[in-house]
NUMAR-623217 format. One record per residue (C-alpha): x, y, z. Coordinates in nm, 4 decimals. Example, Ala and Ser with C-alpha at 12.3 -4.5 7.8 and 13.67 -1.06 7.14 Angstrom:
% NUMAR-623217
       east      north         up
     1.2300    -0.4500     0.7800
     1.3670    -0.1060     0.7140
This chain:
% NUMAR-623217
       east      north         up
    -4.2950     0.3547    -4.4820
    -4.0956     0.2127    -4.1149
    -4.3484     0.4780    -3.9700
    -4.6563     0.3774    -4.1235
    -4.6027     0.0428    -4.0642
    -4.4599     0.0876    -3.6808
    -4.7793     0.2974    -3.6151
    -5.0294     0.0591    -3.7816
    -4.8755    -0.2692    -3.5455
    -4.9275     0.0032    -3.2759
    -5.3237     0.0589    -3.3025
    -5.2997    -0.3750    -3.3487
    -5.1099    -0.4031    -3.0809
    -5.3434    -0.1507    -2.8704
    -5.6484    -0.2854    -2.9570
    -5.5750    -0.6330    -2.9112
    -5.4708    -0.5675    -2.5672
    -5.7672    -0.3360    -2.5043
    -5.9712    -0.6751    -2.5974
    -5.7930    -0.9254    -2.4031
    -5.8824    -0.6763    -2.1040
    -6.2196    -0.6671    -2.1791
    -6.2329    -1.0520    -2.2133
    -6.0449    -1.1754    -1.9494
    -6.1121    -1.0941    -1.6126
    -5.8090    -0.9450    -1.4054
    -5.6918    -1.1353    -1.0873
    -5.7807    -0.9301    -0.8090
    -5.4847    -0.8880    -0.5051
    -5.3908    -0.7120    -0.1467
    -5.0348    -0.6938    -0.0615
    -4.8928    -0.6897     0.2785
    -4.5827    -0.6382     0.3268
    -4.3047    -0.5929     0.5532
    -4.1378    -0.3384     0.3392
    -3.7536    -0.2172     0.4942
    -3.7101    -0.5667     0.6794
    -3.5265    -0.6623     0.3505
    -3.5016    -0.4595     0.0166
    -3.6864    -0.7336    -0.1858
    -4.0169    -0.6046    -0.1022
    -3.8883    -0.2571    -0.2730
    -3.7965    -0.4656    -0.5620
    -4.1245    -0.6921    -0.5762
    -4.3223    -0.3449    -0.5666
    -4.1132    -0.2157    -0.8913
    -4.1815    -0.5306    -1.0852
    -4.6060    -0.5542    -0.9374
    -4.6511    -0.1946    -1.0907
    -4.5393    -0.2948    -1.4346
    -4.8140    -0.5183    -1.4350
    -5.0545    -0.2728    -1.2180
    -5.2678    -0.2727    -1.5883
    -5.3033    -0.6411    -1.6068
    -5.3524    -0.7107    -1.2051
    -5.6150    -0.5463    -1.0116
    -5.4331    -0.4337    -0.7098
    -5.6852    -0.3323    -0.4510
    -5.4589    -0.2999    -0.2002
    -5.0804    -0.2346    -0.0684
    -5.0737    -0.2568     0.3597
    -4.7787    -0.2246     0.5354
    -4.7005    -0.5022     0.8099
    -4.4616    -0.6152     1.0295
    -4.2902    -0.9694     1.0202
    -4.0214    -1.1763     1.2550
    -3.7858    -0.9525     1.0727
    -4.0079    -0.6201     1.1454
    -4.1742    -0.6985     1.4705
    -4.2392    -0.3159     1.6030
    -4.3057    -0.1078     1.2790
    -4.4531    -0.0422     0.9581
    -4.3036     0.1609     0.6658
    -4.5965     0.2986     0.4604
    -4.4175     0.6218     0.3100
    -4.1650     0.3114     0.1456
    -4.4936     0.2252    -0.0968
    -4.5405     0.5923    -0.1531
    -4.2605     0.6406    -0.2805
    -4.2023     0.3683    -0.4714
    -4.5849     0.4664    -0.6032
    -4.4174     0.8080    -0.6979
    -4.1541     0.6735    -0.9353
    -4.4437     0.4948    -1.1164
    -4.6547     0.7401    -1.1454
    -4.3707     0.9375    -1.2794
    -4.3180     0.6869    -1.6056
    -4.7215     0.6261    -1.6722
    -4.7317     0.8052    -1.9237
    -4.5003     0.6343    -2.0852
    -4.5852     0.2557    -2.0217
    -4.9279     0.3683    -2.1720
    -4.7525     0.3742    -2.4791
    -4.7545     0.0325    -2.4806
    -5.0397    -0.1566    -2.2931
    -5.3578     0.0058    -2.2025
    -5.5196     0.0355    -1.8700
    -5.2093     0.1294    -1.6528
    -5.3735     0.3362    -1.2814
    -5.2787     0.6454    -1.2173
    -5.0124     0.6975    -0.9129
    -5.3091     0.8467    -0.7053
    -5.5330     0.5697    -0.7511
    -5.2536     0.3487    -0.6150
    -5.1703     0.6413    -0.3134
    -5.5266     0.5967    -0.1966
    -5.4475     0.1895    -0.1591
    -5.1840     0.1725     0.0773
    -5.2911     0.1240     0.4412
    -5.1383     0.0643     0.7678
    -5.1196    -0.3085     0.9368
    -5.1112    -0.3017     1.3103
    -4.7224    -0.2256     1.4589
    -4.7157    -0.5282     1.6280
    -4.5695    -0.8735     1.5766
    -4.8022    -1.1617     1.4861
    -5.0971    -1.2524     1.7378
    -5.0195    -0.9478     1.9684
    -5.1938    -0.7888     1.6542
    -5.5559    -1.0250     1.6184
    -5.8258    -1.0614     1.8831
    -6.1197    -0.7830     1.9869
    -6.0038    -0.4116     1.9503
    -5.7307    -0.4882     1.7548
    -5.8767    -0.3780     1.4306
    -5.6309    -0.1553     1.2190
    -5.6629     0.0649     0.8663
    -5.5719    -0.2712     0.6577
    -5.7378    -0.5537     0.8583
    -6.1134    -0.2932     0.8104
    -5.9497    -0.2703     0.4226
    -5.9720    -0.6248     0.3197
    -6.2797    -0.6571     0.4890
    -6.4381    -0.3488     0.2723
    -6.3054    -0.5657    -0.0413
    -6.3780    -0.8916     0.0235
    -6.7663    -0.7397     0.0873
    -6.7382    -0.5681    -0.2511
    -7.0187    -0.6626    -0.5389
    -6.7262    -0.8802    -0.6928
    -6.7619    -1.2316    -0.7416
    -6.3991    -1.2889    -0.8437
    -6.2176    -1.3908    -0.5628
    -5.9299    -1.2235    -0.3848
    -5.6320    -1.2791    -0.3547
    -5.4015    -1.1850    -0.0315
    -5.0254    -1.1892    -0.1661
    -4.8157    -1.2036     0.1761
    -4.4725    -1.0779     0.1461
    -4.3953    -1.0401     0.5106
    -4.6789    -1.1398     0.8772
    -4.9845    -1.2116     0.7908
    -5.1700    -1.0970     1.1157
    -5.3496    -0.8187     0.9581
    -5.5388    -1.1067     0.7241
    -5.5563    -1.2935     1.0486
    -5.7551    -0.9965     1.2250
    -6.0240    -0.9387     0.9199
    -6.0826    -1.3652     0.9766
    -6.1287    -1.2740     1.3306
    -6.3510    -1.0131     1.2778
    -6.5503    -1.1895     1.0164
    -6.6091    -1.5143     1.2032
    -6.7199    -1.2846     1.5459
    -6.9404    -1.0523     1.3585
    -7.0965    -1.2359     1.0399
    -7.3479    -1.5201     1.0795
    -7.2237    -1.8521     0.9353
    -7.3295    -1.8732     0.5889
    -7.2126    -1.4483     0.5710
    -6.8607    -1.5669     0.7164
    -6.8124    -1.9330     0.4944
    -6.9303    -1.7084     0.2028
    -6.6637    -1.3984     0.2188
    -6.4042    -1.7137     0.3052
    -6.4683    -1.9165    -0.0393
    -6.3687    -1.5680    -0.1984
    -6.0130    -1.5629    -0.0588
    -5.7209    -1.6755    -0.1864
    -5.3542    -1.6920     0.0400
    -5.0260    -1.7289    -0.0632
    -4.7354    -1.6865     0.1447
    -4.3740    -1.6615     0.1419
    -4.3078    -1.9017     0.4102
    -4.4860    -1.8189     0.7581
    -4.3276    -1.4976     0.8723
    -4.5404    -1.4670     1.2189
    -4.7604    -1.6846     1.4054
    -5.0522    -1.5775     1.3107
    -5.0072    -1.8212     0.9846
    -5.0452    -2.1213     1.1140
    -5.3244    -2.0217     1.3427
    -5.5610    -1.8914     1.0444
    -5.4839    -2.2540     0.8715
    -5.5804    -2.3870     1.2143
    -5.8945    -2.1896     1.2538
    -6.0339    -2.1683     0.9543
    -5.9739    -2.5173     0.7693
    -6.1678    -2.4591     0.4252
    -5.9240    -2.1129     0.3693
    -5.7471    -2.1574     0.0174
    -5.3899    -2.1400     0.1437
    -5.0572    -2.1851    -0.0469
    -4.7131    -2.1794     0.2002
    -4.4519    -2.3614     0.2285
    -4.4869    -2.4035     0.6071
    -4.2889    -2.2846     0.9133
    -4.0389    -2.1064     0.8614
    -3.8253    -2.3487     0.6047
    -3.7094    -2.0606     0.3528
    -3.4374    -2.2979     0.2360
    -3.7128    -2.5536     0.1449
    -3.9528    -2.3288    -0.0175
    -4.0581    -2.3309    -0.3561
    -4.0428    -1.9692    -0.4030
    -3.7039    -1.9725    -0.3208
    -3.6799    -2.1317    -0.7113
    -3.6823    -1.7142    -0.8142
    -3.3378    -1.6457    -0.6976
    -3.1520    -1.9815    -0.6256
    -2.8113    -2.0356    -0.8132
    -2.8970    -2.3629    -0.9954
    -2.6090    -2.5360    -1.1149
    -2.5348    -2.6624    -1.4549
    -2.7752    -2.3564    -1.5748
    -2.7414    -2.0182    -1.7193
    -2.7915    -1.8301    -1.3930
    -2.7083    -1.4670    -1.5198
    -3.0892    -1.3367    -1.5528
    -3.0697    -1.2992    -1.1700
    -2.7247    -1.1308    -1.1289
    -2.6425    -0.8212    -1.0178
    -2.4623    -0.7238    -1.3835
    -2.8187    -0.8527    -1.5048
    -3.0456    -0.6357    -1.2840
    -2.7888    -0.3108    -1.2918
    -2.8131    -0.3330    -1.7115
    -3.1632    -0.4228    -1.7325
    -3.3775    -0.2808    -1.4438
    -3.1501    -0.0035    -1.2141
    -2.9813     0.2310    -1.5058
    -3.1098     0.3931    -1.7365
    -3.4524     0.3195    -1.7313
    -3.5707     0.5764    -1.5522
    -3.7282     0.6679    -1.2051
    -3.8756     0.3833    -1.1435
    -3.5774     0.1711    -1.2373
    -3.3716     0.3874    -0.9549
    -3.5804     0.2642    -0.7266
    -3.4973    -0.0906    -0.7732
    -3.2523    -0.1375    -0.4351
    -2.9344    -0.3409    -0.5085
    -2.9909    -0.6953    -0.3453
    -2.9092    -0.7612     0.0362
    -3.0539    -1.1401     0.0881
    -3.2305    -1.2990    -0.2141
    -3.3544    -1.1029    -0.5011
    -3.7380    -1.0761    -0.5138
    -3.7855    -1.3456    -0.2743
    -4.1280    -1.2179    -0.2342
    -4.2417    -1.1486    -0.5879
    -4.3386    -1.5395    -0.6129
    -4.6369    -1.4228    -0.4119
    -4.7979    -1.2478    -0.7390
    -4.6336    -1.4093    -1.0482
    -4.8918    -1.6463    -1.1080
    -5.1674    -1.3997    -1.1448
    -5.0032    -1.2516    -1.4517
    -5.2249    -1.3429    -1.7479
    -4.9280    -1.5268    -1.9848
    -5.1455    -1.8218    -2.1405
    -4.9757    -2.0306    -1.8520
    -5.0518    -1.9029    -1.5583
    -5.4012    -2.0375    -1.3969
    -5.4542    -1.9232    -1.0979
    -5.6780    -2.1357    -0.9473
    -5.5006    -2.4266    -1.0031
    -5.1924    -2.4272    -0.8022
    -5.1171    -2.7654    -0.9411
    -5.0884    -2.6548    -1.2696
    -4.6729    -2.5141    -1.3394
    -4.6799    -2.1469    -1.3653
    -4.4229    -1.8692    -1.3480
    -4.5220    -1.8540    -0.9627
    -4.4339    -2.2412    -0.9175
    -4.6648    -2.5553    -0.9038
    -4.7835    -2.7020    -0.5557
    -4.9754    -3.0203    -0.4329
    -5.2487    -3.0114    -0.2024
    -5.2111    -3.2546     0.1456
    -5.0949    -3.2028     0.5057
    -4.7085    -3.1910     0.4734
    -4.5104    -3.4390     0.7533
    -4.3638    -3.2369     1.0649
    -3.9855    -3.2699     1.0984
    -3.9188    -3.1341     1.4560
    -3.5451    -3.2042     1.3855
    -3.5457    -2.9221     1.1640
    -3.4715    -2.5791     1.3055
    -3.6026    -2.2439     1.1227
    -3.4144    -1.9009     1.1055
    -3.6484    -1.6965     1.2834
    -3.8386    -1.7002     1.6011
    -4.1625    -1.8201     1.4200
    -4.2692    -2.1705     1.6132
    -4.3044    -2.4431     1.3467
    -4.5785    -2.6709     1.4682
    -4.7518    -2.9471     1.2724
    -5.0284    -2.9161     1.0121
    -5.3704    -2.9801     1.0802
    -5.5353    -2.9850     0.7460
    -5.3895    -3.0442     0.3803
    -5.2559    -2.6827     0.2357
    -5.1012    -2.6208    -0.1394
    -4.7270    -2.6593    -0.0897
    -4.3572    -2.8085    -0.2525
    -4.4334    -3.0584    -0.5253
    -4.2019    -3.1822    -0.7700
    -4.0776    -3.1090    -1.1134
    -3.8229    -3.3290    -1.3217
    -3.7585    -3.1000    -1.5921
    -3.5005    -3.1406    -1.8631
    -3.3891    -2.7819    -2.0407
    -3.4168    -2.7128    -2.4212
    -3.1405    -2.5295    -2.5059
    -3.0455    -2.4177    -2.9078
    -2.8760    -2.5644    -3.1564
    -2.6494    -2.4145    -3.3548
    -2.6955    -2.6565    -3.7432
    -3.0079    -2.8560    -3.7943
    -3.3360    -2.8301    -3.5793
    -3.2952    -2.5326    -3.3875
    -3.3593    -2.6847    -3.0219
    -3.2294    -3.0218    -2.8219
    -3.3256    -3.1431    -2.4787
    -3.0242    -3.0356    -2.2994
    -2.7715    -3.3266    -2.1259
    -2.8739    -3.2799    -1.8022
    -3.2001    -3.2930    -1.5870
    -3.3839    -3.1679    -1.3143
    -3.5838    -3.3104    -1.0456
    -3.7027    -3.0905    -0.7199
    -3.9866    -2.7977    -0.6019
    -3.7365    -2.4944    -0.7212
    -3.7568    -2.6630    -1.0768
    -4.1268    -2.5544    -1.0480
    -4.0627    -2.2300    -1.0732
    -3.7153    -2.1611    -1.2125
    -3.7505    -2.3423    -1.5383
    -3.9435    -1.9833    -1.6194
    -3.7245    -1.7843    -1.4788
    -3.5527    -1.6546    -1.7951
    -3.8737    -1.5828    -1.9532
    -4.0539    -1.4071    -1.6307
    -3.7471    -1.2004    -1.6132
    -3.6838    -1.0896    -1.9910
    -4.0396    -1.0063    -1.9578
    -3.9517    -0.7807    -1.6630
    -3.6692    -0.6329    -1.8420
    -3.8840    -0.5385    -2.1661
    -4.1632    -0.3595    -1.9410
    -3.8566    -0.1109    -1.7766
    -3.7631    -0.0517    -2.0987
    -4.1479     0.0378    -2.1498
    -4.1024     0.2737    -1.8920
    -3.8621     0.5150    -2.1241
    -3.8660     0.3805    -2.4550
    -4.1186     0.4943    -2.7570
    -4.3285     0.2013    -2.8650
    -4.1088     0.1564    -3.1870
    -3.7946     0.1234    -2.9900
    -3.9017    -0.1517    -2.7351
    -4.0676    -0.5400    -2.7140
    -4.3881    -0.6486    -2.6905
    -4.5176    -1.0099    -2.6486
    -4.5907    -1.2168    -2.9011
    -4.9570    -1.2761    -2.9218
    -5.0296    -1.7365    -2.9501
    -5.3613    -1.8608    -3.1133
    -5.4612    -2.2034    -3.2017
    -5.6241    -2.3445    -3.4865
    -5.8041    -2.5699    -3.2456
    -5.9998    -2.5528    -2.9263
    -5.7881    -2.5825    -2.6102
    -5.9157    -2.8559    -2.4822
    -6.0585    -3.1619    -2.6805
    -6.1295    -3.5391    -2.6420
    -5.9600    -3.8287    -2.8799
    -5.9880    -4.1876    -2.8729
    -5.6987    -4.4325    -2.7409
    -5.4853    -4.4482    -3.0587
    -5.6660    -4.1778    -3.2829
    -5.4533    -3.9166    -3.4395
    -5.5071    -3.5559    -3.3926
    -5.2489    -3.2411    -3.4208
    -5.1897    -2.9254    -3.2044
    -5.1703    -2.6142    -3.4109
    -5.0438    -2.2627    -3.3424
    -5.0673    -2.1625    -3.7125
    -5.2678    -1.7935    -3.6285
    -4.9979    -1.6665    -3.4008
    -4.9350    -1.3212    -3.4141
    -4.6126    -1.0376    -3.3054
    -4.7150    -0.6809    -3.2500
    -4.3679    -0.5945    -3.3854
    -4.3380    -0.7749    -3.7050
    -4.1016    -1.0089    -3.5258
    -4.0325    -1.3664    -3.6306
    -4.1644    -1.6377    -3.4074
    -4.0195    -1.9923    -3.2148
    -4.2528    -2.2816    -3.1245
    -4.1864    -2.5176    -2.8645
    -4.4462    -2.7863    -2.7977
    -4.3940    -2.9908    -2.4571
    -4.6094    -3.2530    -2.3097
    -4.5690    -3.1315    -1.8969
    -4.6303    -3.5247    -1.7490
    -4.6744    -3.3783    -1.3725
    -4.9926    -3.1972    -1.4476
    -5.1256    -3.4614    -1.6294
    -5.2913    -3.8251    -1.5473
    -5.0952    -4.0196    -1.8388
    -4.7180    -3.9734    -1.6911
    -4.5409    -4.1657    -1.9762
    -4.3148    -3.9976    -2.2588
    -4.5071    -3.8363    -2.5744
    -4.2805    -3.8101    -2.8738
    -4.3336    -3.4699    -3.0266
    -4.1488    -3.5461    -3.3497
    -4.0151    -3.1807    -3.4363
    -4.1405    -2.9944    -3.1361
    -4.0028    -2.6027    -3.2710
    -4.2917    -2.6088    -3.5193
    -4.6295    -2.4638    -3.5519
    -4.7840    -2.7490    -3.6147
    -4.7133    -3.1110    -3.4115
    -4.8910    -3.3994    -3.5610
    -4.9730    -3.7081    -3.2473
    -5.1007    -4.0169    -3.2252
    -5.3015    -4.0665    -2.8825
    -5.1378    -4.3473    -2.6422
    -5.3464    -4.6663    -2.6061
    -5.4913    -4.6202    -2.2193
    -5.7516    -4.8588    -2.0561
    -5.9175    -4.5614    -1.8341
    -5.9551    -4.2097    -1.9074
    -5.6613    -3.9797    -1.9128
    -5.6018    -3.6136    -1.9536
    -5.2493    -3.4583    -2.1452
    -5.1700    -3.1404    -2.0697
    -4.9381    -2.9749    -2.3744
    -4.7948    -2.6546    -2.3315
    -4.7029    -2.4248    -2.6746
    -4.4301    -2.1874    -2.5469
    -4.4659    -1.8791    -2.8290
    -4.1113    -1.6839    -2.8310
    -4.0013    -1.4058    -3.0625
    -3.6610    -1.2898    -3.1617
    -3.6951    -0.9201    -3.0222
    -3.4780    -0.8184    -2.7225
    -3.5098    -0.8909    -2.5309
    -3.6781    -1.2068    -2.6369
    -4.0185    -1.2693    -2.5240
    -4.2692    -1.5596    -2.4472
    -4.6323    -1.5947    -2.4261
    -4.7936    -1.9573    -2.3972
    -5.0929    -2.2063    -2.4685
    -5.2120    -2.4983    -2.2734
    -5.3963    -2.7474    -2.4308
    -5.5820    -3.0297    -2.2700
    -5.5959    -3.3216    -2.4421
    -5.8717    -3.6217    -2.2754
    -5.8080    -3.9556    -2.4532
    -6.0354    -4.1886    -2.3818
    -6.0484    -4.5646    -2.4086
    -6.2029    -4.7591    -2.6907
């Protein structure tokens, strides 16, 4: 009977996911990265392919960086593209849609082996600079997006050779389609693509600030929180042993852990994570839009030159984020004692759910689809975004939600203030049900409330999928 009934969530499970991919279009990325400067990038490639069926990678170019300056290490994606293709097979199991190891072989490319604007400017065209150029021309009107892990000169040298060879309206066009983000500026050639071409969708924390960066929120200690989801204990148990080639290749960590795989988190489809709005909080962080002050007091930790901003660019904005955390009699969750308020909170306050759900795709890579986790799947009685009238009731409703594993289910209802217009507090009554009940605040303009439905199960480990609903109240 276990059987039937394991193989019967299976082909639910399978075709559910087979529809979300038909429905939802998949973010579309390039990677460049300065793979060997630091053994993050290793790691950030191990967790990517995991989510290779669910993010279009169209490309993986090796680059230099201020750490890197005079080489590229392309045979480090091949092999790390060899231990994947090795356990393919086996993720298939459990999510359609996974490439084959040759499909990703025939994306990795070659950057220029030179440090930062040594590498952009006429003949100075290399394998992955022609690359993104081939994409970004491709029949695709979903835009692209450039994940920078390390220099982002070979980017710089496609602008280059757009803006020299393409009329206007050509160049402004194959512009609107890009998308930037990257970890800190790791060259100069950063700062002068943001200077050169001002209408560039760009996130960065700029210069060369890593210890005021909001992707630095993936692997900070935070203290007065359960840090053990990034420790070593954590990622030997979970992602290095025993779970199989592709888990060996996971490098033990030198600097930060994953400091780069910030660069690609928010293109995961979770129910959270919206992409084209940076300033909405997603497992990648949440950032502002504006022209961030200079501080030449400050001194960075490379030889990158930090230089002023000429136009506004999506960077650090703040959280203040208080924890749930469980209760042991009564109502099953509590806002925890303490509170939060900075740009790491942006992106930490996921960072036990982004890595469970890291931890339950390695175990994908070996386990049968009986044996392991699979997300729970949230659906709403209700349209996700709706208008109400100042002081009109209404309810949010997650009533249709769904495991693939039979597994029971947690709600969590939150109103998130920072990506919404009306900033005061919203009592959720009992917030860990399916069902919240509201009254709308009294407002004299119009005001948008963005609630987020955070849909956990009890598997192991335990995983979360979410809902955003956007409520407008308007006055009467």
């Amino acid at each position: 009977m276990k059987t039937i009934l394991s193989l019967l969530l299976f082909s639910s499970a399978f075709i559910c996911s087979s529809l979300i991919a038909q429905t939802n279009q998949k973010n579309r990325v390039i990677i460049l990265t300065d793979i060997e400067a630091d053994p993050d990038d290793t790691q950030s490639l191990v967790r990517l392919f995991l989510y290779s069926n669910q993010i279009q990678i169209k490309g993986l170019v090796a680059t230099t960086s201020c750490w890197l300056q005079k080489s590229i290490n392309p045979e480090s994606i091949e092999r790390v593209v060899q231990a994947y293709g090795k356990v393919q097979p086996n993720l298939l199991k459990h999510e359609s849609g996974y490439p084959r190891a040759e499909e990703l072989q025939a994306l990795i490319k070659k950057g220029l082996p030179v440090y930062g604007m040594k590498g952009v400017g006429d003949g100075k065209d290399s394998e992955g600079s022609d690359w993104i150029i081939k994409v970004l021309e491709e029949k695709d009107d979903r835009p692209l997006w450039i994940s920078v892990w390390g220099g982002v000169n070979t980017l710089a040298q496609s602008l280059d050779k757009i803006k020299k060879t393409k009329s206007k309206k050509e160049t402004k066009r194959l512009i609107s389609k890009l998308r930037v983000y990257t970890i800190s500026d790791q060259d100069d050639s950063g700062l002068w693509i943001r200077n050169n071409f001002p209408n560039l969708f760009y996130i960065v924390s700029p210069g060369d600030y890593y210890a005021n960066a909001t992707w630095t929120g993936i692997n900070s200690f935070i203290k007065g929180i359960d840090n053990s989801t990034i420790s070593n204990s954590w990622i030997a148990e979970n992602i290095q042993q025993n779970h199989g080639p592709l888990g060996a290749e996971y490098p033990d960590v030198a600097w930060g852990v994953e400091g780069d795989t910030p660069a690609f988190l928010s293109l995961i489809p979770n129910g959270l994570n919206e992409s084209e709005h940076p300033g909405w909080g997603a497992w990648g962080g949440r950032y502002a839009l504006y022209k961030p002050e200079f501080d030449a007091t400050k001194k960075g930790s490379s030889i990158v030159t930090l230089a002023p901003e000429t136009r506004a660019i999506w960077t650090n904005t703040n959280d203040k984020y208080t924890p749930y955390i469980a209760k042991e009699y009564g109502r099953t969750v509590k806002k925890d004692t303490v509170s939060f308020d900075g740009y790491k909170a942006t992106l930490w306050r996921w960072r036990d759910d982004f890595q469970n759900d890291f931890a339950a795709r390695m175990d994908w890579c070996t386990m049968s689809f009986e044996e392991a986790n699979h997300p729970p799947v949230p659906e709403l009685t209700h349209p996700e975004k709706f208008t109400v009238k100042s002081g009109e009731s209404f309810h949010l409703d997650a009533f249709k939600s769904t495991d693939p594993d039979g597994d029971n289910l947690c709600y969590l209802w939150f109103h998130y203030p920072e990506e919404s217009t009306y900033k005061k507090e919203i009592n959720m009554g009992a917030e860990n049900v399916h069902i919240v009940n509201l009254k709308a605040p009294v407002v004299e303009k119009k005001e948008t409330i963005h609630f987020i439905l955070k849909l956990s199960d009890k598997g192991t480990p335990s995983l979360s999928r979410y809902k955003r609903v956007i409520v407008t109240v308007l006055p009467k």
